[in-house]
C-alpha positions in Angstrom: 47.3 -5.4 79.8 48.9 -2.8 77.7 51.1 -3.6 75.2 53.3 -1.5 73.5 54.6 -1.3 69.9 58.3 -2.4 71.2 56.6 -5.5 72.6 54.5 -6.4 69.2 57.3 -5.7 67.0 59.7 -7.8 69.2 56.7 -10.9 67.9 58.1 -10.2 64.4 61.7 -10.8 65.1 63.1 -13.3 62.2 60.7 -12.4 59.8 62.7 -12.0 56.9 62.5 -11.7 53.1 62.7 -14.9 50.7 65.8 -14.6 48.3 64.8 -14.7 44.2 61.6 -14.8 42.9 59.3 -16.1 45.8 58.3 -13.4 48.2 57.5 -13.9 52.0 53.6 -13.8 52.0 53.9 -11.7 55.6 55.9 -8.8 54.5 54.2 -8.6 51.2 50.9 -8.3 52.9 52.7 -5.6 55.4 53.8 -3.8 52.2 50.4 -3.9 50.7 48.6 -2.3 53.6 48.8 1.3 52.2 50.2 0.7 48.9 48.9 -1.7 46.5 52.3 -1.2 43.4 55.1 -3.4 45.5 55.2 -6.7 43.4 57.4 -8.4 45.6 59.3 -8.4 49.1 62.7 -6.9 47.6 62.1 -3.0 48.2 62.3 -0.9 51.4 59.9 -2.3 53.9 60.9 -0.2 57.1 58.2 2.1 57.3 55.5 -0.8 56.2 56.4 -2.5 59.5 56.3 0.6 61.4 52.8 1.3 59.7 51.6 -2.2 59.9 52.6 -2.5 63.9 50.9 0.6 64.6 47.9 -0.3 62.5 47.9 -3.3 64.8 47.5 -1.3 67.8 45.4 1.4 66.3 47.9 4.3 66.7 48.6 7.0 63.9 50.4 6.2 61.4 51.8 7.7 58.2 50.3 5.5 55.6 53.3 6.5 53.5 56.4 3.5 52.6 58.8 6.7 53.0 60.6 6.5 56.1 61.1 10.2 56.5 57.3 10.6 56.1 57.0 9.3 60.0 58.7 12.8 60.6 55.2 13.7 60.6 53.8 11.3 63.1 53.3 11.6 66.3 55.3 14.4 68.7 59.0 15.0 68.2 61.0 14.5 71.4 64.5 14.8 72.1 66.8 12.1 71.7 67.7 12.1 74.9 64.3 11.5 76.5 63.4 8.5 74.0 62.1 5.4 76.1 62.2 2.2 74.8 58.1 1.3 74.0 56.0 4.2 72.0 59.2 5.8 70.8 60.5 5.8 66.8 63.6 7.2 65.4 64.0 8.1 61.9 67.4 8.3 60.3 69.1 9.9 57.2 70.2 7.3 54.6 70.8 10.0 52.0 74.3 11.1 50.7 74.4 14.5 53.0 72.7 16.5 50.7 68.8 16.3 51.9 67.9 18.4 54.8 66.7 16.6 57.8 63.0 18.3 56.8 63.0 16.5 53.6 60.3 13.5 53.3 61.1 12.1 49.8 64.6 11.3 50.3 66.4 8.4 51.6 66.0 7.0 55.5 65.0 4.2 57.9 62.3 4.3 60.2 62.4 1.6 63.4 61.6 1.4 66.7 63.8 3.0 69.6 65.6 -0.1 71.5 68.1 1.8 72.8 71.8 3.1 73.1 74.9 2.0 73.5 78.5 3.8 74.5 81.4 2.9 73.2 83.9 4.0 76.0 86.3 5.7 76.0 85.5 7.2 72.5 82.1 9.2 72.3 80.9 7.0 69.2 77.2 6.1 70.2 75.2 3.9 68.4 70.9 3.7 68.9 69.8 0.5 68.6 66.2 0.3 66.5 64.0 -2.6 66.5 63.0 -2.5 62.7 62.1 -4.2 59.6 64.1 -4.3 56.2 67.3 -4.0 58.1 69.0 -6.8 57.0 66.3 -7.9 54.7 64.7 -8.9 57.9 62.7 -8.1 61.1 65.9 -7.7 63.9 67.5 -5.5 66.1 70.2 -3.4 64.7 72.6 -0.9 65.3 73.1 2.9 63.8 75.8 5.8 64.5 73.6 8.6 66.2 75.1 10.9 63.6 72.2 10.2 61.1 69.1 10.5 63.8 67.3 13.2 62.1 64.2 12.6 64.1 63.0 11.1 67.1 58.8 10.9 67.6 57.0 9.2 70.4 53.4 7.4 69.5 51.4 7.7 72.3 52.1 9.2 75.3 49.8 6.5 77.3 
């Protein structure tokens, strides 16, 4: 059987942080793979997951809690050939001003789940399967305007 890293992640669904100052015991030890300083389950934990799922299935990773540093994993592909599976999309979270090559600046990192048209306007949103979005493990929608990289993991 092969699994992919869509189908793991999709096993983490819910997973979610704990509000004050308990911390969920699963993300913290996600956050703690690479990086021993986070003291608790309140920071950005998007590219933990993505490291911790693909630790799981022994694929590169990025060892890096930067979401832009998975610009480095992996081959880029074009948006338009991402496949739901081995593919991630990283996304721009800063205020404009960092260029898309940039790895120490704001983004989210997730896994590709898909897109979605709204017709009859071009807006197009790309679903990612991700942690931290939320404060939780889920499915969630993003304007394609901030994709500022797409990478696929293994090309099987």
């Amino acid at each position: 059987m092969n699994i992919t890293v869509f189908d793991l992640a999709q096993r983490f669904i819910g997973v979610k942080e704990v509000a004050g100052t308990v911390n969920n015991s699963q993300i913290m030890a996600i956050l703690q793979l690479d990086n021993n300083w986070p003291k608790n389950d309140e920071v950005a934990w998007c590219s933990a997951f993505v490291n911790y799922i693909c630790w799981l299935l022994r694929l590169p990773r990025s060892k890096d809690l930067r979401a832009r540093s998975w610009l480095n994993v992996g081959r880029p592909i074009a948006g338009k050939d991402a496949v739901v599976g081995w593919d991630i999309v990283v996304l721009d979270r800063s205020d404009g001003t960092a260029s898309p090559t940039t790895i120490d600046a704001p983004g989210h990192v997730g896994f590709y789940a898909g897109l979605v048209q709204y017709p009859p306007a071009p807006l197009t949103s790309v679903y990612l399967l991700g942690g931290n979005q939320g404060d939780a493990v889920n499915i969630s929608a993003f304007s394609t305007d901030k994709i500022i990289g797409v990478r696929r993991l293994y090309d099987g």
